[in-house]
N, C-alpha and C positions, 0 to 999 in steps of 0.2 A: 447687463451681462453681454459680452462681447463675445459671439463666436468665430471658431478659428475653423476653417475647413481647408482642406489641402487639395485644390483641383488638381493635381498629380497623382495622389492616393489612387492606391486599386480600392481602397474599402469605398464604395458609392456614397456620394455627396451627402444623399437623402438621408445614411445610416450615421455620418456622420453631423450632420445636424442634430440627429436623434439621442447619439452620446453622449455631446457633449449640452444637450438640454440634462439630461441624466444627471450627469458629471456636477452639472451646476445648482440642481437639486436636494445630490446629495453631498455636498458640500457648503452647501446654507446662501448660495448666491442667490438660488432661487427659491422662493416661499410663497406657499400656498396662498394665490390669489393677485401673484405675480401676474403681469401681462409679459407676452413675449410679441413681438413686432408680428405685423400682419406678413402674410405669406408674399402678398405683394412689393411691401417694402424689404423686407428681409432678402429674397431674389433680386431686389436691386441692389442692396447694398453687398451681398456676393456676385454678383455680376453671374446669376445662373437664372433658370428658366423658375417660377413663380411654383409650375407644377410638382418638382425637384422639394419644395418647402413646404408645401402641400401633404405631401407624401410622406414626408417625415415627421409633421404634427397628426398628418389620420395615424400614426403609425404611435404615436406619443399618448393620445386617446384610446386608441384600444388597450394598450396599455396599463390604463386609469392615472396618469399624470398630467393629463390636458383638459380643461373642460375646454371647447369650441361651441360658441353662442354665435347669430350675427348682431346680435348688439354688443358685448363685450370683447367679441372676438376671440383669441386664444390665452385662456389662461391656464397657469400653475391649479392644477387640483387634483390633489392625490389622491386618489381610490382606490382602496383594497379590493382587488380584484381575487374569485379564486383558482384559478389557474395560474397565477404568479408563481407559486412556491415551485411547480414541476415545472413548469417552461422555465425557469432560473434556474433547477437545477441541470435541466439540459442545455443550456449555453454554456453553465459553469463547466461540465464533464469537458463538452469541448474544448474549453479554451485552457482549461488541467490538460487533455490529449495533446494540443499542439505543442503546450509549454515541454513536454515528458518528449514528443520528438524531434523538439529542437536540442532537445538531451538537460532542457533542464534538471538537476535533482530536487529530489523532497524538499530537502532543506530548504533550498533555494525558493521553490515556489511557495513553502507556509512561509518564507519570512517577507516576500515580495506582497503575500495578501493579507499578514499580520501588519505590515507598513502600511498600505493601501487603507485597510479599516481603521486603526489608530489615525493618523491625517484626518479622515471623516471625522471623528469624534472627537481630534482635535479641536474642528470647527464648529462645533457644534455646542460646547462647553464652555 
């Protein structure tokens, strides 16, 4: 899996790492028991500081989509956690409020996450 971060983004490196580990997840790139590069090499290979990648896999772990061993390192492993459901529905309310004051409408926003989910399941079939 190839990740893409944008050192110009205001959204911080670390959270961006974290997405698009997400992203890759739930799009079937990445599968349970996947390794993802060590926080060391990863920080070289973005050309950013080690701790930066760090942060974005303890953050992938709490989570429950990382196990971090030091023998195997970082892998893909999903775990239903339960606080998932209410912390996801509070990032969702957010990111519904931002979309409503950039003046998205209704329509607009169920056919952009009706598309968004469809793709997933595209890939997954």
């Amino acid at each position: 899996m190839i990740l893409d971060v944008d050192l110009t983004s205001e959204v911080p490196i670390y959270q961006q790492i974290r997405d698009r580990v997400v992203e890759g997840i739930a799009a079937g790139d990445l599968a349970d028991g996947d390794p993802l590069p060590s926080t060391r090499q990863l920080a070289v290979d973005l050309g950013i500081n080690f701790h930066t990648v760090n942060k974005a896999y303890d953050q992938l772990r709490r989570e429950g989509l990382l196990l971090i061993t030091r023998k195997s390192g970082a892998v893909v492993q999903r775990v239903s956690t339960a606080d998932f459901a209410a912390g996801w529905r509070g990032r969702l309310k957010t990111l519904l409020a931002e979309a409503v004051a950039h003046g998205l409408d209704e329509r607009e926003v169920l056919a952009h996450c009706e598309e968004t989910v469809r793709a997933f399941e595209e890939v997954r079939a």
